[in-house]
N, C-alpha and C positions, 0 to 999 in steps of 0.2 A: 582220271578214274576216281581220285578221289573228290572230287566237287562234285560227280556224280552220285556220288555214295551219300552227298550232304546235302542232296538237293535232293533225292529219294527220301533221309530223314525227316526234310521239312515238309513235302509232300506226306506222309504219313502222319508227320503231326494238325496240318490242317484239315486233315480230313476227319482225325479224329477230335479237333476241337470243333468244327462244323458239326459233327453229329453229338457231341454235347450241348452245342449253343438247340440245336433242332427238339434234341427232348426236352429241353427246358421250355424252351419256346412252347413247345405243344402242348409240355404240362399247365403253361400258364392259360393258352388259350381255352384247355379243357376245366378247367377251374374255374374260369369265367362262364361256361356256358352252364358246371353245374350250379355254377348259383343263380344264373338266369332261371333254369326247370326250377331248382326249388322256390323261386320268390314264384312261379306261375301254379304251380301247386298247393302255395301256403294260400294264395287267393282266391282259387276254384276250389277248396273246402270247404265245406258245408257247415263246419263247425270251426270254428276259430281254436290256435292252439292255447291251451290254458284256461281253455272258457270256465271249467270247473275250478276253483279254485280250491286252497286246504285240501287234497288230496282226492278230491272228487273224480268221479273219471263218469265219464258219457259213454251211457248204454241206452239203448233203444229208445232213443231222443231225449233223453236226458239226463241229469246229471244227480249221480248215487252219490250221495255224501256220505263220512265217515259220520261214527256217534257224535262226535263234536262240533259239528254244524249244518246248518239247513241251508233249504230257501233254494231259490232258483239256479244259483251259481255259487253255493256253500260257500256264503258268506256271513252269514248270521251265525252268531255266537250260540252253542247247544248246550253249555259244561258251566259248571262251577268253577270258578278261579280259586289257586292251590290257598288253602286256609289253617287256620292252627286254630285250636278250640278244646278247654280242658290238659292244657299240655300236650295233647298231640297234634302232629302234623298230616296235612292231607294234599296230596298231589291235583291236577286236574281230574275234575271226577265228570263226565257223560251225566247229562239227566235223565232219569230211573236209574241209575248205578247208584251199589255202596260202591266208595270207594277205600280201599287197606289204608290203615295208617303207614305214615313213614317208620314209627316207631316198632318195633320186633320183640318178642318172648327172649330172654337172655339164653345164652347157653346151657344153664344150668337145668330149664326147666321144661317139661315134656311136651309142652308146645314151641321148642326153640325156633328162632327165623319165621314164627308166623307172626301178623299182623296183631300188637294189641288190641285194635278197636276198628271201629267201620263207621261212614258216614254215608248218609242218605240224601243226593241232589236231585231235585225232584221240582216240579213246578205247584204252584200256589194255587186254591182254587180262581183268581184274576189272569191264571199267564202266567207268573211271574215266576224266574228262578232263585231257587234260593236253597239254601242248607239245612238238612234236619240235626236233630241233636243226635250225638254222640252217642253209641253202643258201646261198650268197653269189654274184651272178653275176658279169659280167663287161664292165665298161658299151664296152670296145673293138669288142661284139659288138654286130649289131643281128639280127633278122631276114633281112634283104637281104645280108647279108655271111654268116651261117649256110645261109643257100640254096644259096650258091656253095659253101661247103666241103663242102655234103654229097656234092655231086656227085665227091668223090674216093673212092675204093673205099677208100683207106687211111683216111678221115678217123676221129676217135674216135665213135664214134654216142653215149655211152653220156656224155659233154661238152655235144654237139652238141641232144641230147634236154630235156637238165636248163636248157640255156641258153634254149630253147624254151619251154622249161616255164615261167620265172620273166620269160619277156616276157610271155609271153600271160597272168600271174596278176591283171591288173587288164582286166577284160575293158571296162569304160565307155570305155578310149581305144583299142580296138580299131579299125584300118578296112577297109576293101574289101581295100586293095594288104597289111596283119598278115596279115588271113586266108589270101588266099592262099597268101603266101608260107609261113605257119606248114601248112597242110597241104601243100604240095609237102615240107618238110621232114619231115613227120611220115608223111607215103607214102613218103617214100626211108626212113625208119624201120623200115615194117611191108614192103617190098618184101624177101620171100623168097631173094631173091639177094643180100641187103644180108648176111646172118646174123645181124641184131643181137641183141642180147643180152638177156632174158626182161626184166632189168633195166629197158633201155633203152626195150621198147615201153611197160612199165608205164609208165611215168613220159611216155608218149606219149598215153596214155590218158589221163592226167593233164590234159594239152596239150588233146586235145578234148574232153573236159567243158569245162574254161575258155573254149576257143571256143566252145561252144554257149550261153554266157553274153551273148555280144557283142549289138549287136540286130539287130534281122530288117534293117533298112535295110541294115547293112554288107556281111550274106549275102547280100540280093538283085544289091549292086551287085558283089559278087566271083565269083557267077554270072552277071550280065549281060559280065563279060570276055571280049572275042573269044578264044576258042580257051581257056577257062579250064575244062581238066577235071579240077582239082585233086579239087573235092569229090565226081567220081563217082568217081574211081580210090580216095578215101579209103573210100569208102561200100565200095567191093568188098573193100579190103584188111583193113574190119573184120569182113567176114564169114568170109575167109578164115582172120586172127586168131582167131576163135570157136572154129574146130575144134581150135586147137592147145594151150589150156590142161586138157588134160586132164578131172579132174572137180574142178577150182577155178572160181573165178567171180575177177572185177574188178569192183567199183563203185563210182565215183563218182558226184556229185551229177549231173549229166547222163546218164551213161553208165553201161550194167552189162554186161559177158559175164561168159556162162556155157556149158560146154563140159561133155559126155558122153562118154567113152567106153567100149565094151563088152569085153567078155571077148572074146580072139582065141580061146577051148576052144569060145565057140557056132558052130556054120556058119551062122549068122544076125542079125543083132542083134535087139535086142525087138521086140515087135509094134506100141507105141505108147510115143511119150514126149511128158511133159506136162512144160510149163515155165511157171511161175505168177508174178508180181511181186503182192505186198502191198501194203497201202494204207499209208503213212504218214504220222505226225503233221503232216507238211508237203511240200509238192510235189517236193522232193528225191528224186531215189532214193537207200537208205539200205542199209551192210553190211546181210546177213541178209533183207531181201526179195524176195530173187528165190529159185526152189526147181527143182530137176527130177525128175520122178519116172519111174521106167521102167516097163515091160509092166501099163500102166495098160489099163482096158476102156474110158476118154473121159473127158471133161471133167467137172470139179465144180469150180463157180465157188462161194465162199459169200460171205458179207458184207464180209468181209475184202481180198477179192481185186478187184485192178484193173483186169489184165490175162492172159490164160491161154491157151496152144498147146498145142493137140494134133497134135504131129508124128505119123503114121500111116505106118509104114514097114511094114508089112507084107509088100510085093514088093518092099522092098529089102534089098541087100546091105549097106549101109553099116556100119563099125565104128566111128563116131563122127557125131558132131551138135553145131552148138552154136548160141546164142540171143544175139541182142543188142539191147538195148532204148534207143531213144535219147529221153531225156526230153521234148524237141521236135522240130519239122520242120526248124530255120532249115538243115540240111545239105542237106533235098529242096526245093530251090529250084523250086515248079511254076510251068508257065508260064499254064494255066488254072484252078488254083485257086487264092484267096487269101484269109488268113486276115487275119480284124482285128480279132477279140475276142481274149482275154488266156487265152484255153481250151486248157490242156495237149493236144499234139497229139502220142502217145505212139506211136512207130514200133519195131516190132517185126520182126527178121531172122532166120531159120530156113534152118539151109544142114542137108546133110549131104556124107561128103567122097566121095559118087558123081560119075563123071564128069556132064558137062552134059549127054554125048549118054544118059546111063542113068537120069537121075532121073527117079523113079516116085513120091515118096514125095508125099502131102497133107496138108493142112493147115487144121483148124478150129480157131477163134480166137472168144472172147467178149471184149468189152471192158465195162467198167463208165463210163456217158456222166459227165465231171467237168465241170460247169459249175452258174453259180449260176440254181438251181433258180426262185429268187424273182423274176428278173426275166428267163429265159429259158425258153422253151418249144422242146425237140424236135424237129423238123420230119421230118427225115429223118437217113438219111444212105448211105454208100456203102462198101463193101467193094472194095478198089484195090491194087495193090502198085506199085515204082517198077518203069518198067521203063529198065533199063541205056542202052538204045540211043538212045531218045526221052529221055531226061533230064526225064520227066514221070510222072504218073500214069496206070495204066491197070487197069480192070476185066477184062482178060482171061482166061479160066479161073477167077474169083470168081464168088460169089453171096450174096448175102441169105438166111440162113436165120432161122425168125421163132422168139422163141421164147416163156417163161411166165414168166421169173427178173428182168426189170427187164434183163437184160445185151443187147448189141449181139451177133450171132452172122455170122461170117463164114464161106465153107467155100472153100478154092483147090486147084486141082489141081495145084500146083506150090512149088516152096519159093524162098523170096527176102526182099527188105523188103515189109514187109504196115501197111498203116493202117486206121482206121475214119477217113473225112471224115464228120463231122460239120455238118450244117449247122441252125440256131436261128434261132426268129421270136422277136423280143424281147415279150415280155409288157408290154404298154404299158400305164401307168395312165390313162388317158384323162380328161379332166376333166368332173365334171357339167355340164350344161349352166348358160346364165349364168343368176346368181342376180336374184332380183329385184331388187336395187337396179342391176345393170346393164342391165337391161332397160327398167325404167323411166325412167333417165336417158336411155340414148339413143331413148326412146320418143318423150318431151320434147324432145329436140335433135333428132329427124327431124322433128315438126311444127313445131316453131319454124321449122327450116332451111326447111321447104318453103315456109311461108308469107313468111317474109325476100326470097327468092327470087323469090312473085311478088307482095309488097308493091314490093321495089327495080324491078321492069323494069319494072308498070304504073303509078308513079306518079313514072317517072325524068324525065320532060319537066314534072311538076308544082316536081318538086323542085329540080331543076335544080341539082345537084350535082355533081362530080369524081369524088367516092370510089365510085359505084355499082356499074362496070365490076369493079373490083378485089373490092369487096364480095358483090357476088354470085358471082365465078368462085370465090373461097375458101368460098363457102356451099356451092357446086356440088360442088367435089371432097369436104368434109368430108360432104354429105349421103349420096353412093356410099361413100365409105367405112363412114360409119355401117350404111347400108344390108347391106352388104359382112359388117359386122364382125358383125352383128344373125342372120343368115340366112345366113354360111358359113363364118365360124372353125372351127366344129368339124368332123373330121374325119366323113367315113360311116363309115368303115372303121370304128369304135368299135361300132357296128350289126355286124359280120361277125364278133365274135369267137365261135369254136363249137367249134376245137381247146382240149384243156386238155392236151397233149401228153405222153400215154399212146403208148408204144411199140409201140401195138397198131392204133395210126391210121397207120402209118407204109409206104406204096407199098414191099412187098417185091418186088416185079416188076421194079421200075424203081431201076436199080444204076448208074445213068451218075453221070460226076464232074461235081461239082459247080463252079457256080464260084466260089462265097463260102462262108463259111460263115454266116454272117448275112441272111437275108432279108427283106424286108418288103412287102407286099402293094402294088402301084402303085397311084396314083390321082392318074390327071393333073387330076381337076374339082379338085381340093386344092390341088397345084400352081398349078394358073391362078389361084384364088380367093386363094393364098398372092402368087403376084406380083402381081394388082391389088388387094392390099389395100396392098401394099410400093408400087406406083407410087400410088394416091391418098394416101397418108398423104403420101409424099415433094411430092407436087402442095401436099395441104394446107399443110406447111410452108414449102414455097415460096412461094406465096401470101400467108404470114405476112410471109415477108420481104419479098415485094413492097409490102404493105400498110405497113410499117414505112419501107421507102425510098420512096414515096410522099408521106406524110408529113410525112418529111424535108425532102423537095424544097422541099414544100408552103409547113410553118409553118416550117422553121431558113432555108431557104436561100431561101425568098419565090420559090422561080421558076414564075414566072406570064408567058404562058400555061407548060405542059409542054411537053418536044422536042416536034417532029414526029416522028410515028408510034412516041407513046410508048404508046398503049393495046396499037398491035401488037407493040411490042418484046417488052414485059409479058408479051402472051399468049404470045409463042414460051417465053419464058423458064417461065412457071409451068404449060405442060402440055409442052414437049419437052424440060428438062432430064432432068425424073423420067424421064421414058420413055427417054432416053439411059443413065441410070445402072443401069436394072433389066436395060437391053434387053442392057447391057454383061454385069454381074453372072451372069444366064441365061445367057449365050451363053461365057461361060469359064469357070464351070461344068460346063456340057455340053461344048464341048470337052475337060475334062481328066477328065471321066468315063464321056460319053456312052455308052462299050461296057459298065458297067454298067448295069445295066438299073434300079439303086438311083438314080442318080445324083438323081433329084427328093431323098433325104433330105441330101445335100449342101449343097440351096437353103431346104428348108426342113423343118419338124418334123413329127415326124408323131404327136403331143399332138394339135395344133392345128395349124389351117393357115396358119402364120404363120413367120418367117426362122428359120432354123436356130442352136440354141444354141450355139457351139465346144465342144469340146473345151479342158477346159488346157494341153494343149501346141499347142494349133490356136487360139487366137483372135488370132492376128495374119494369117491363112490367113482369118476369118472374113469370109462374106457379112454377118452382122448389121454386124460393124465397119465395115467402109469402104462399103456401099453403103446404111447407115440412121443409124448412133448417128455417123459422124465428121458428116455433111453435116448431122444434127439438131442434133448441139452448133455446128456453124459458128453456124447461120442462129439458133439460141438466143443465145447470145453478143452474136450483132451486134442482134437485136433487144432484146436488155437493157439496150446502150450506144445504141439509139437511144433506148427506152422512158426512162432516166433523162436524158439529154438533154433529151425533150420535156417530159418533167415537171418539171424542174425550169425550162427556158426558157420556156415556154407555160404550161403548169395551175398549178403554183403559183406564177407569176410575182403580185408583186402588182400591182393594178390602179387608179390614183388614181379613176379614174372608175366606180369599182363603186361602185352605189349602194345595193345591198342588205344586210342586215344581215350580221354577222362570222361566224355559224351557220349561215346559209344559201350564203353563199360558200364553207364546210367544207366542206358534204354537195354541195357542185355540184361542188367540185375533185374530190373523192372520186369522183363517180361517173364523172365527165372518164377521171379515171386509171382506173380498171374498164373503161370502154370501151376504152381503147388497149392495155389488156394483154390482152383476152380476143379484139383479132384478132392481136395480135402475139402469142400461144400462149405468153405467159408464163408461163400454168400448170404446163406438162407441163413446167418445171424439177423438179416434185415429182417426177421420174419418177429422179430421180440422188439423193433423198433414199430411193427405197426400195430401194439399195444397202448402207445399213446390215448392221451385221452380227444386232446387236439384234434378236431375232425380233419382241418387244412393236411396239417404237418402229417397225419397218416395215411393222408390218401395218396402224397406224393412217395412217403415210404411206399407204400404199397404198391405206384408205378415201378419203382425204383427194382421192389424187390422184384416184379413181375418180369420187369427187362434182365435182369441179371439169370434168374432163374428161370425162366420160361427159355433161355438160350442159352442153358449152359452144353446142352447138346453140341451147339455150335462152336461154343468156345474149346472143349476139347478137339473136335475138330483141327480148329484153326492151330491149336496151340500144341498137338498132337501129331499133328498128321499132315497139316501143309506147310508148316517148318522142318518137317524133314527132308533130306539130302536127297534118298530114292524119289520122295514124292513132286520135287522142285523138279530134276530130271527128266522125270517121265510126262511131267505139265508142258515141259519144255516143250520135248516133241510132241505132245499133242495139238501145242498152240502153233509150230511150225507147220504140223502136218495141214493145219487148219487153212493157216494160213497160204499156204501152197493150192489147198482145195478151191480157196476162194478165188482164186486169179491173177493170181501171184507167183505165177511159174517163171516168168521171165525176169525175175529178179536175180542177181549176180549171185555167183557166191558170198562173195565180201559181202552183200548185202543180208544176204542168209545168215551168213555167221555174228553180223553186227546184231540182229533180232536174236536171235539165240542171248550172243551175251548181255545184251539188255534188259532181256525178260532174266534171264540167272542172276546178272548183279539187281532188279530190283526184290525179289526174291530172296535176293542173298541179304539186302539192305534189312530183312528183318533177324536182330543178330540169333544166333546159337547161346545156347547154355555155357556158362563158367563151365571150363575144362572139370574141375571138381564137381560137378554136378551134372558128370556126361550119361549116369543110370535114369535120366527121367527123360533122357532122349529117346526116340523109337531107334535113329540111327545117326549116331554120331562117325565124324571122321576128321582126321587131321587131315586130311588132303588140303588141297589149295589150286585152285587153276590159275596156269597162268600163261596170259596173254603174251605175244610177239610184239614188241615193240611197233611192229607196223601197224598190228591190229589195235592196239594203246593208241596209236594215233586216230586211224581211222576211227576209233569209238569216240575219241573228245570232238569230231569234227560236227 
């Protein structure tokens, strides 16, 4: 009997070292073949990886460079190398930037932490780069104290401008109360009645490029000021500025005007004038891309071009016009559109200097759509101008015209600021469905669970146990989850993709403003499937902890009987905490989004339907954080500090009165400890190992965790439910009765009883729990069968 018992343990362990040698083996095999797809993928691309080099990234065939270099594959040097000059120091400065000095205003003084001085990188009439002289400001000065002097008719503008100029050159510490004040000063600049001096607006212009640097938050919250109509009196004074430079242009990295004017000998100005800006090596607008052409017959956009007007003066009188292009929106603060992709939103102004009550003149506009091609799709978009009085956007007198050239085509019957809103369905990679080995684990942990479930209620008065209650509610949540995870992770919508967004699919009829620019298709069955996967996971883990502080109570702290109405406490605790946390989660969410009609991708993803990934600059903002990974690492934590407690206090406590051999007391601690971690969810700590940065090393984590956890179903099960004494039993006779069905009736008794005890002692060969640790059995018994000496024999035969 007993070399049977020890040829049973070695069988047990080759099976389970063969199925260790096999996952390894297969993870090696699988490992090799994903590096075969990605070497066959890295060479059917179209674009090599790193083609862009210096931070350049490839959009719509090619390659966008940052301000500091050009050229085909941003490689050519754009910037001034860092310089010191008059005692100050100067970092890399872009050419057309000033760049801040290193050096700062002391504490003491009301321009403290800003920049003393500013330098000018700029190119040579030859090409060449090079450094202008030194500005020095004035740190007595702030903003707030320039506002006030402007307001003296005597004050110097041409001072007043430049001091402006060298606050506002570090645009990141810009805020709400800079911006405003920097444009009330730079409106008394460009204010007609001021006279300032051609000098002084340039270098104002200067002023708002750098502000259009700052970020959008600052701009929204310096138009949210009551009674704050800095930025529309700015917007109008640049339009007026347009007419007055003749046929010169200004441009900066933000900002470009350019200004026409006609021969006083015609009794008419031209029939049409066109004004084009060019594509450049980088998002900046740069000297030399912007062009105007007079008594044109329309528009001719070609590969080059980004943006194009055709001012149509034909019924007008006007002897000048001019254009100003602002390289984003943050000046047109809307109140119903809102932008939250990183997509150049190029605003275009077209005056001529006819009265208001006489302007006849029209305006067709093509724009070239800039965004990344690879991970957005097209959707629509809308032909809008600002309008002055509403401090918003409006389609009034615009239309949609469709056309053959890939360009956006707009037509307005009036001249003003003009945009294309653009709005994009993000092109989602959607993930295959789950692969076999997820499938099949949780195939195994839905049957196990089910059976667990109703092995525990129908044989709880045989067993007459404690842990039942706890036991099966954690079966309960994990099996809906399972269920859950098996039949709705994945998203439908993956099923609706049919636009590949061609500008020829695009509702030209329908020209209303948008409210985002980003949209995604709703699907609240997603949503819902997304939040009860987030409340049973949270159930399941809670559950873990209840099972863990049970335990506790149980084998450290002997408290026997349990409180009173500790089964109900329990339940409140492991199905109405979760549902407090999600219900919370959802519900300030929705409040702080609701009126978008997106706001479900706030809560969760829409890959799959499961919690929303942050943003980098958002995950402290995140729903995954605080209402799934902070509450999963608590309840991990505390059940780790109980799991080693119990183990080492109970399981491998040693035991004078063990009377079993020193081998068999191993594999019965061993399997002690597996029971108590696989309901305290010890596993899913592998889930902070596949945070690695290491592709290799996480992807095998991530098998690893998948096999552990995709089949803990099962493992309770096994470690639950066919270890117990009823359950070996009644296997017993199943397998005999089976076996009798099969054709096997004419077997002896002796022979009947030999298969009985064979199948029982192999059975039995998996050991029972340390006597001290008889509450995590469903049913323990000191019983002991035993054999007749004849049947001792006949079993060793």
């Amino acid at each position: 009997m007993a070399s049977c018992r020890a040829w049973n343990i070695r069988v047990l362990v080759a099976v389970v070292c063969g199925l260790l040698t096999g996952i390894i083996v297969g993870l090696g095999i699988w490992r090799i073949v994903i590096r075969i797809q990605r070497g066959i993928s890295a060479t059917s691309s179209s674009t090599p990886t790193e083609f862009c080099r210096n931070g350049g990234t490839w959009e719509n065939g090619r390659c966008v460079c940052t301000e500091e270099w050009k050229g085909l594959r941003c490689t050519i040097a754009n910037f001034c190398e860092k310089s010191t000059y008059m005692g100050f120091t100067f970092a890399r400065i872009p050419v057309g930037r000033y760049g801040p000095s290193l050096q700062t205003c002391g504490k003491g003084t009301p321009n403290a932490g800003n920049p003393m001085a500013v330098r000018l990188c700029n190119l040579s009439p030859y090409g060449e780069i090079e450094l202008q002289n030194v500005t020095i400001g004035n740190c007595n000065e702030n903003l707030e104290t320039l506002e006030e002097q402007v307001k003296d008719v005597t004050a110097p503008l041409n001072n007043i401008s430049s001091e402006v100029q060298i606050l506002t050159s570090d645009a990141n510490k810009l805020t709400a109360e800079n911006i405003s004040s920097a444009t009330r000063v730079v409106g008394q600049i460009f204010n007609t009645s001021r006279n300032a001096s051609p000098e002084a607006k340039k270098i104002a212009i200067v002023t708002v490029s750098q502000l259009l640097d700052a970020s959008g938050d600052a701009f929204q919250e310096a138009a949210a000021t009551a009674n704050n109509d800095a930025l529309t009196t700015l917007i109008e004074q640049m339009e007026t500025y347009s007419l007055s430079l003749g046929n010169e242009s200004v441009v900066e990295p933000n900002i470009a005007i350019q200004s026409a004017n006609f021969s006083s000998k015609d009794a008419v100005g031209p029939l049409n004038v066109r004004f084009s800006v060019q594509k450049g090596a980088s998002s900046s607008l740069l000297s030399g891309s912007t062009f105007i052409h007079t008594n044109v017959d329309g528009l001719n956009p070609d590969g080059q071009t980004e943006l194009q007007v055709l001012l149509n003066m034909t019924k007008s009188n006007s002897k000048a016009c001019g254009f100003v292009v602002y390289q984003n929106d943050k000046l047109f603060q809307s109140k119903t559109f809102t932008a939250k992709s990183n997509f150049s939103q190029k605003i275009i102004s077209s005056k001529t200097d006819e009265n208001e009550q006489d302007q006849s003149a029209s305006v067709d506009m093509v724009f070239s759509p800039r965004y990344n091609q690879r991970e957005f799709q097209l959707y629509s978009y809308a032909c809008v101008y600002w309008n002055l009085s509403t401090r918003d956007w409006d389609t009034y007198g615009c239309q949609k015209h469709k056309g053959t050239d890939g360009f956006l085509r707009c037509h307005c019957n009036h001249t003003t600021n003009f945009a294309v809103l653009m709005t994009f369905k993000k092109d989602y990679q959607y993930p295959k469905s789950l692969d076999v080995f997820s499938n099949v684990g949780c195939a195994l942990s839905i049957t196990g669970l089910a059976l667990t479930i109703v092995f525990q209620i129908v044989t709880r008065k045989v067993r007459k146990t404690s842990v039942t209650w706890v036991l099966v509610n954690l079966c309960i949540s994990m099996l809906i989850f399972n269920l859950l995870f098996v039949f709705g992770i994945e998203n439908s919508n993956k099923n609706n993709k049919t636009s590949d967004g061609d500008i020829h699919d695009i509702d030209f009829k329908n020209n209303d403003v948008p409210q985002t620019d980003t949209i995604n298709t709703p699907n609240p069955t997603c949503t819902a499937i997304a939040a009860l996967l987030h409340y049973f996971l949270l159930v399941t883990f809670t559950w873990n902890a209840l099972s863990a502080a049970q335990l506790y109570f149980l084998l450290i702290r002997t408290m026997k009987p349990l409180p009173r109405h500790f089964i109900l406490f329990i339940s409140l605790i492991g199905w109405g905490v979760p549902a407090i946390v999600v219900a919370i989660t959802v519900g300030v969410i929705y409040s702080q989004n609701g009126k978008n009609p997106q706001w479900e991708l706030d809560y969760r993803q829409e890959i799959i339907c499961w919690l929303a990934i942050p943003e980098p600059d958002g995950v402290t903002k995140s729903p995954l954080l605080w209402s799934f990974i902070v509450p999963v690492t608590i309840i991990l934590i505390s059940n780790v500090v109980i799991f080693i407690t119990i183990s080492i206090k109970v399981l491998w406590k040693n035991n004078q009165n063990l009377t079993s051999t020193k081998k068999v007391s191993s594999m019965r601690k061993i399997v002690s400890t597996l029971s108590v971690a696989v309901v305290f969810g010890i596993t899913w700590i592998l889930a902070y190992l596949m945070l690695v940065n290491d592709d290799s090393i996480r992807i095998i984590f991530s098998y690893i965790f998948c096999l552990f956890n995709t089949t803990q179903g099962l493992q309770i099960f096994i470690l639950y439910t066919v270890r117990t004494k009823i359950f070996q039993t009644e296997a017993s006779k199943v397998l005999t009765l089976l076996s009798s069905i099969g054709g096997k009736k004419s077997l002896s008794s002796v022979t009947r009883l030999r298969l009985r005890v064979r199948m029982y002692n192999f059975l039995r060969s998996l050991p029972t729990l340390h006597e001290h640790f008889r509450l995590l059995e469903t049913s323990l018994s000191t019983e002991d069968i035993t054999l007749s000496e004849s049947d001792k024999a006949k079993e060793s035969i």
